[in-house]
Backbone as CSV, one residue per row, in Angstrom:
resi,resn,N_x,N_y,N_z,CA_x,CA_y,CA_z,C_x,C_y,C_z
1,UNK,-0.115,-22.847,35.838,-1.142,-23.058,34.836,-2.499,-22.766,35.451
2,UNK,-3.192,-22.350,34.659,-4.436,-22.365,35.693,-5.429,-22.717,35.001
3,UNK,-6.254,-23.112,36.828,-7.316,-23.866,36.325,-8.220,-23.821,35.289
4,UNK,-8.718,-22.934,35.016,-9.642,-22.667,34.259,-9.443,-23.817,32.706
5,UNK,-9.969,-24.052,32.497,-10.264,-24.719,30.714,-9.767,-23.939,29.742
6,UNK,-8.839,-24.288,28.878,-8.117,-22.868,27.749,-9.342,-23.651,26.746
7,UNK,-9.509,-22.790,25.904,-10.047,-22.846,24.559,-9.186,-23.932,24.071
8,UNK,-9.699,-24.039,22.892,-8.562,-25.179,21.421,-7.675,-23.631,20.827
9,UNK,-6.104,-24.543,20.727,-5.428,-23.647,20.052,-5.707,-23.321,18.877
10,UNK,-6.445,-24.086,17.881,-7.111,-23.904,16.678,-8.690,-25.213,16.630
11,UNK,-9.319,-24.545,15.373,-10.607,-25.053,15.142,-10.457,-25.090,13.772
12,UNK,-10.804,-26.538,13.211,-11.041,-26.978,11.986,-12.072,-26.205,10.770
13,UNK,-11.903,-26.227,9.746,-13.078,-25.744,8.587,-12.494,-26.382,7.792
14,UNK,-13.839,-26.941,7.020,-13.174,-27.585,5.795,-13.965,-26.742,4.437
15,UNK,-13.160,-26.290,3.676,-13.396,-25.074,2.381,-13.138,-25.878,1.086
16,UNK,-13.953,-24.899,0.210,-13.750,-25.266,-0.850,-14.641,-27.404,-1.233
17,UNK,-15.288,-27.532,-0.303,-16.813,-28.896,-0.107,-16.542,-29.172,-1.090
18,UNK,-16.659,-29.979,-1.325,-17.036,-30.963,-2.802,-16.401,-30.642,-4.592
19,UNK,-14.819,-30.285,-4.332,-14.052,-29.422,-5.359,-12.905,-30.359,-5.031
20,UNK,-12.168,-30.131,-6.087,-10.992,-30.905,-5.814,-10.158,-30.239,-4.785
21,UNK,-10.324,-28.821,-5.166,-9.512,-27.870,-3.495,-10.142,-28.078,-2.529
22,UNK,-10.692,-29.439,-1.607,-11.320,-29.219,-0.955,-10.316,-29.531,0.328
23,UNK,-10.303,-29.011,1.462,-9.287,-28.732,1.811,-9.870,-28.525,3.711
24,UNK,-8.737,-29.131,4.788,-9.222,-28.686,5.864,-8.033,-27.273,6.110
25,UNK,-8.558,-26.093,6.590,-8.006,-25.104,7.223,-8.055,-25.028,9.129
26,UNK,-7.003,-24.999,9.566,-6.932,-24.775,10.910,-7.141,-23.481,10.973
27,UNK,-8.186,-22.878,11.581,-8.205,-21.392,12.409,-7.490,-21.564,13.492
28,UNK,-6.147,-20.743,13.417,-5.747,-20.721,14.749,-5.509,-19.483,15.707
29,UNK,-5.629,-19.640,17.126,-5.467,-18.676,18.019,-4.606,-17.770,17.365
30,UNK,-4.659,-16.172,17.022,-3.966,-15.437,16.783,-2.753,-14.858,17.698
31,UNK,-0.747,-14.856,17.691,-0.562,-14.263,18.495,-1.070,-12.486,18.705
32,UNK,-0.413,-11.955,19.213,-0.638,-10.484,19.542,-0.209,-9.387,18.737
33,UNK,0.324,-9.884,18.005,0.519,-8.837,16.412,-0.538,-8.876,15.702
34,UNK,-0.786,-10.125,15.578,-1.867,-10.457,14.218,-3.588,-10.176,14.502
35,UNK,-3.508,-10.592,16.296,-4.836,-9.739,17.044,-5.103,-8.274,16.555
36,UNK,-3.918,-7.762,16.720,-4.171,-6.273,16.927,-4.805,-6.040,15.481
37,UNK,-3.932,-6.485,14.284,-3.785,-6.319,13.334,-6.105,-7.301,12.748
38,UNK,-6.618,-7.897,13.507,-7.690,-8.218,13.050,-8.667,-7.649,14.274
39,UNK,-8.280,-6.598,15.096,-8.499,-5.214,15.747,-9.147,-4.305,14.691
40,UNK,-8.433,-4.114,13.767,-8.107,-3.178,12.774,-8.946,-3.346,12.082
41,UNK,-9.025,-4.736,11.292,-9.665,-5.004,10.313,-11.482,-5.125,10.666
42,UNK,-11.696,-5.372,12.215,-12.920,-5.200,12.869,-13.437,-4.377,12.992
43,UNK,-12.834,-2.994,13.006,-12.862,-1.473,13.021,-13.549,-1.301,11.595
44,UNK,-12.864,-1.562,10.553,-13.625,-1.080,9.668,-14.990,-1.388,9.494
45,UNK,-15.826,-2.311,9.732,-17.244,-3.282,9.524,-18.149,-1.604,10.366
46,UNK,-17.973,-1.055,10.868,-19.320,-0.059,11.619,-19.545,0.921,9.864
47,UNK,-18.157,1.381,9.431,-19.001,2.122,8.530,-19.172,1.440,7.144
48,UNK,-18.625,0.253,6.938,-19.389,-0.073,5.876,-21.226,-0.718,6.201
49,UNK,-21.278,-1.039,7.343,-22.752,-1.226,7.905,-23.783,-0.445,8.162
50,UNK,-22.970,0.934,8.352,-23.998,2.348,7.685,-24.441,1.839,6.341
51,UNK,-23.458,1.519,5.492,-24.832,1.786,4.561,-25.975,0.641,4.211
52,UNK,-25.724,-0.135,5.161,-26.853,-1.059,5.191,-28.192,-0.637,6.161
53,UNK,-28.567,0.731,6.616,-29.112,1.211,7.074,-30.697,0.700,6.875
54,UNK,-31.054,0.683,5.783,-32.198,0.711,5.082,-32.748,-0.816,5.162
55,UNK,-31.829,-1.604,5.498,-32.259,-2.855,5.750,-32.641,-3.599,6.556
56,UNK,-34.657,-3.886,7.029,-34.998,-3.519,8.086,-34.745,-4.333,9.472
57,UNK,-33.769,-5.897,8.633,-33.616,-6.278,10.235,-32.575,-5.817,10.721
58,UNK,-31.621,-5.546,10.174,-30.168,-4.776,10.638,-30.306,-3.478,11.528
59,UNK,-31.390,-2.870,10.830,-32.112,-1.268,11.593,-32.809,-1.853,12.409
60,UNK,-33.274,-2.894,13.024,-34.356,-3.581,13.953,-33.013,-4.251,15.182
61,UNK,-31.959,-4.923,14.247,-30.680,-5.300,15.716,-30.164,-3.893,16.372
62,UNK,-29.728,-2.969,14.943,-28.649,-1.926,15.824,-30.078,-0.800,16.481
63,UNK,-31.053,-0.951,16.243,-31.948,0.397,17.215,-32.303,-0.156,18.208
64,UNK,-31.858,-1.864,19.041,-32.098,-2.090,20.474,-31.100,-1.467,21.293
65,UNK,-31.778,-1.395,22.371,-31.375,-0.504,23.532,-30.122,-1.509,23.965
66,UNK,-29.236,-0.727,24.160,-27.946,-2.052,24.930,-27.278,-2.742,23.733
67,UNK,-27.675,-2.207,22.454,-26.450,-2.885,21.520,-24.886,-3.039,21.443
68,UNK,-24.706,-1.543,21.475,-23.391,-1.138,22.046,-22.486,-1.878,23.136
69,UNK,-23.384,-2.325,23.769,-22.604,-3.134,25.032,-23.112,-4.935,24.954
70,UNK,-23.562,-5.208,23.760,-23.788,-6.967,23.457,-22.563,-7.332,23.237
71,UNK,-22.028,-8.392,23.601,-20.834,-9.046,23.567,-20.666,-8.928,22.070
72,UNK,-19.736,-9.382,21.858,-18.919,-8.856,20.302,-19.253,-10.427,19.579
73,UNK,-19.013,-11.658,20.544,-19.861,-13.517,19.700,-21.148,-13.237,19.424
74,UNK,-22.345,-12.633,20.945,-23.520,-12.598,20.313,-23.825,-11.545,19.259
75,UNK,-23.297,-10.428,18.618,-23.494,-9.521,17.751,-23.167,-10.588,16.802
76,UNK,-22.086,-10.711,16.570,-21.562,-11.690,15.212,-23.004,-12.772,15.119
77,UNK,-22.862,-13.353,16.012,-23.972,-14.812,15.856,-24.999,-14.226,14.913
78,UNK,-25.871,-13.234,15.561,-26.803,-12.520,15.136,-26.985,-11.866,14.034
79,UNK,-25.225,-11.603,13.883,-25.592,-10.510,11.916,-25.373,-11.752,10.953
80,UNK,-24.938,-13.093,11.666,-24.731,-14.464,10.420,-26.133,-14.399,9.506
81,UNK,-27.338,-13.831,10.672,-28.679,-14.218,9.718,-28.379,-13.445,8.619
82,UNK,-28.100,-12.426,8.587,-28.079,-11.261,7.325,-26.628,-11.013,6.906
83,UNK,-25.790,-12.385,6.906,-24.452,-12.679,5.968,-24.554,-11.987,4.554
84,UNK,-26.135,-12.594,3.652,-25.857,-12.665,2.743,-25.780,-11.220,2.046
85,UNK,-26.884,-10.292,2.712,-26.697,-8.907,2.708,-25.480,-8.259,3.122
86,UNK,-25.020,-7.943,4.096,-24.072,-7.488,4.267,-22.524,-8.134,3.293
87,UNK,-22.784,-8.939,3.104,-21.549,-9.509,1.720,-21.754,-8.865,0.827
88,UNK,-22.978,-8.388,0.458,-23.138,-7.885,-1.254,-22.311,-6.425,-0.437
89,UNK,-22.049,-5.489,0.327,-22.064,-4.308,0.785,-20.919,-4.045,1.285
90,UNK,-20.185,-5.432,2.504,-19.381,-5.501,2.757,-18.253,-6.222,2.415
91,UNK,-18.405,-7.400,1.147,-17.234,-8.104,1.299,-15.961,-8.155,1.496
92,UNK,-15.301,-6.987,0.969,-13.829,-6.343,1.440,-13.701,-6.454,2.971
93,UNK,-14.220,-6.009,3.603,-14.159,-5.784,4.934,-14.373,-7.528,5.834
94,UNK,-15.599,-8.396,4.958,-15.103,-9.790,5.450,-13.829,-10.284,5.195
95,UNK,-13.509,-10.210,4.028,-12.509,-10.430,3.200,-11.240,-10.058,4.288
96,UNK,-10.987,-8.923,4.574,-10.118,-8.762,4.941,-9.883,-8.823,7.064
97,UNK,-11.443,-9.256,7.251,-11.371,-9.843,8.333,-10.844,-11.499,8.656
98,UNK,-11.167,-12.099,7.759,-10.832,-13.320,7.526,-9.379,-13.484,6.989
99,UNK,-8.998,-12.864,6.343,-7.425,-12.779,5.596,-6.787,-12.431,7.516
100,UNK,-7.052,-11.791,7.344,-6.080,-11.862,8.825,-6.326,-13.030,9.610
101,UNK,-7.843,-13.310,10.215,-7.571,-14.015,11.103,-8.007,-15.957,10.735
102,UNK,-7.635,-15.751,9.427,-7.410,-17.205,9.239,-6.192,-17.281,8.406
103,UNK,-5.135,-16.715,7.884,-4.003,-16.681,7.257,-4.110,-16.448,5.789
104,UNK,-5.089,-17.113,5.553,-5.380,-17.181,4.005,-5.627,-15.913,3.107
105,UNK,-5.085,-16.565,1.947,-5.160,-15.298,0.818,-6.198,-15.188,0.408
106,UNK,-6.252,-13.257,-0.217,-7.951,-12.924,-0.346,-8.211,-13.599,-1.540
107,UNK,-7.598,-14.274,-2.188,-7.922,-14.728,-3.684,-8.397,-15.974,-3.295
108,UNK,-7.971,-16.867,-2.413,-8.831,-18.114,-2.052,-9.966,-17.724,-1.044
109,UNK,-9.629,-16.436,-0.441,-11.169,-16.222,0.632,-12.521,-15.870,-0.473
110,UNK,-12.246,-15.115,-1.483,-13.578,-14.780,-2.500,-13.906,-15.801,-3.332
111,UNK,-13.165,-17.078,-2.843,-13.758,-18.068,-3.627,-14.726,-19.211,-2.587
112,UNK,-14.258,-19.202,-1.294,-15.455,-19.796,-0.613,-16.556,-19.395,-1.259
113,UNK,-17.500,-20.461,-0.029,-18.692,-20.464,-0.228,-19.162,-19.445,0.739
114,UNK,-20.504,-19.329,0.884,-21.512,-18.279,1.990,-21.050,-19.187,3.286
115,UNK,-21.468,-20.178,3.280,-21.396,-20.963,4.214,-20.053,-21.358,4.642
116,UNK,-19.236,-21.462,4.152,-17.443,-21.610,4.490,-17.620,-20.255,5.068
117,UNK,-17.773,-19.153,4.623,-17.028,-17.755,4.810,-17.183,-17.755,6.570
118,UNK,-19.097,-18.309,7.032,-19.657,-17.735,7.855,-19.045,-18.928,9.047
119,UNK,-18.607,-20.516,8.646,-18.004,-21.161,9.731,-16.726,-20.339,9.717
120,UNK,-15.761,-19.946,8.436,-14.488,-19.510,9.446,-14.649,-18.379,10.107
121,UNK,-15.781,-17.085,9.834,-15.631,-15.912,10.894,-16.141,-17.113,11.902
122,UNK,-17.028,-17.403,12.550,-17.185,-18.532,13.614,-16.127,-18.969,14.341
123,UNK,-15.634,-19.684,13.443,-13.498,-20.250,14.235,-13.036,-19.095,14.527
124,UNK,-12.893,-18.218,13.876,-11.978,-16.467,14.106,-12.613,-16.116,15.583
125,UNK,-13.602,-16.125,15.580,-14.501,-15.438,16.958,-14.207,-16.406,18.122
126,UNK,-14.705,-17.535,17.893,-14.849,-18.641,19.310,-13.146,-18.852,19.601
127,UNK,-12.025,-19.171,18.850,-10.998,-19.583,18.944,-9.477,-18.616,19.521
128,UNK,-10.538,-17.455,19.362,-10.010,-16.170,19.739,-10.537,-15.718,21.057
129,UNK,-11.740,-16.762,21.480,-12.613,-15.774,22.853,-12.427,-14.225,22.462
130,UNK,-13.051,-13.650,21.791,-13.248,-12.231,21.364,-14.260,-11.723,21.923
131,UNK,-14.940,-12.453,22.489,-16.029,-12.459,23.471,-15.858,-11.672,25.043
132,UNK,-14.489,-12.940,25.323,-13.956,-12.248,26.630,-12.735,-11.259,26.618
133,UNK,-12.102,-11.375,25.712,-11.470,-9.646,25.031,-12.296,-8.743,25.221
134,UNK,-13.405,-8.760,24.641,-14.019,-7.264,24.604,-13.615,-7.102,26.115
135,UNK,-14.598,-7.678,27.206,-15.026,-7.748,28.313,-13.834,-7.374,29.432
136,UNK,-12.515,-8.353,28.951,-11.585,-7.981,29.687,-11.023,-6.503,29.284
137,UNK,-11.250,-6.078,28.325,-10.809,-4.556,27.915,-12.078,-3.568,28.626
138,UNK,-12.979,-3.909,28.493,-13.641,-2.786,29.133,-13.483,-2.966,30.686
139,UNK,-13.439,-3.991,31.390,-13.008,-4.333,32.705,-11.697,-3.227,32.753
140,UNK,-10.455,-3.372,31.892,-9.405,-2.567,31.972,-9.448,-1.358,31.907
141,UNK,-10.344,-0.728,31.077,-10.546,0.291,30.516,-11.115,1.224,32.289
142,UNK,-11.948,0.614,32.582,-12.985,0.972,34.163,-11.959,1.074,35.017
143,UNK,-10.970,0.359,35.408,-10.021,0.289,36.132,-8.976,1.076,35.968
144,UNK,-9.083,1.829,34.501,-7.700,2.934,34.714,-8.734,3.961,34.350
145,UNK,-9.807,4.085,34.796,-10.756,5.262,34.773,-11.006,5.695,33.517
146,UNK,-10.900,4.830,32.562,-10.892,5.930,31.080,-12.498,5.317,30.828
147,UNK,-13.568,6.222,29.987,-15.024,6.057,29.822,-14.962,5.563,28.361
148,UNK,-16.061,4.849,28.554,-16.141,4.752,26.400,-17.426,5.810,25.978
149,UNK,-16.751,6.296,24.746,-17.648,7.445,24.814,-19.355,6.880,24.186
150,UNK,-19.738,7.841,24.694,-21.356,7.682,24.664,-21.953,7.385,23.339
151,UNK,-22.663,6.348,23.155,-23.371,6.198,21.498,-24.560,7.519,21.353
152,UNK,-24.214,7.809,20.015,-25.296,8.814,19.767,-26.944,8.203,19.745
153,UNK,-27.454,8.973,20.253,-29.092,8.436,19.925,-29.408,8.818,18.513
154,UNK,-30.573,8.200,18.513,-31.336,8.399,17.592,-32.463,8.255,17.217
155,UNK,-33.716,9.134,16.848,-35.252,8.778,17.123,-35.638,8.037,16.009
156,UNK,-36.431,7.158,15.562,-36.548,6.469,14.907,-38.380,6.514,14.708
């Protein structure tokens, strides 16, 4: 076993506040099917966030220098401010980030609240260390020599 401190196998949310469905959900650690599989569903969020281009704090996070390489918790932390935008643009893509990595069906995920949606991506992220995933993959990635390819610039 080792030393180190494991995370919680799951993290509490309670959905659906003050409704008779009101309800606690366990976020739990994903095994390695269902990772890959909210891999996938993480993949999609870059191009539906193109078209949030025009929106000037989103164009003010992604035009810092070193974005590309911000841990994958502090990016998330950071786009929570502009949840409510990116929902009108993206919700499918929350939707179906959350359907994976909290179990639940998309018909009870579009009925949260703003604030439910944004604690369970929260549980999905911290309960998953997706943080130190990235990190340990690019660590892996360096070690069998393969490069990540270069972000395009862009003058602004």
């Amino acid at each position: 076993m080792s030393a180190a401190k494991s995370l919680p196998r799951s993290v509490p949310v309670v959905i659906h506040v003050g409704t008779e469905n009101e309800r606690t959900v366990n976020v739990e650690k994903l095994p390695l099917g269902r990772a890959a599989a909210l891999g996938l569903a993480f993949r999609g969020t870059p191009a539906k966030l193109q078209q949030l281009q025009e929106h000037e704090g989103l164009r003010e996070l992604f035009s810092q220098q070193g974005v590309e390489d911000m841990p994958l918790t502090e990016l998330a932390v950071r786009m929570v401010e502009f949840l409510p935008d990116i929902l009108a643009v993206a919700a499918d893509v929350v939707i179906d980030i959350l359907a994976v990595g909290t179990g639940l069906e998309r018909e009870e995920l579009e009925q949260v609240g703003l604030d439910e949606a944004a604690e369970l991506l929260a549980a999905v992220i911290s309960v998953n260390n997706i943080g130190a995933i990235q990190k340990n993959l690019k660590n892996v990635a360096r070690s069998l020599g393969w490069k990540a390819p270069e972000a395009p610039t862009t003058v602004h």
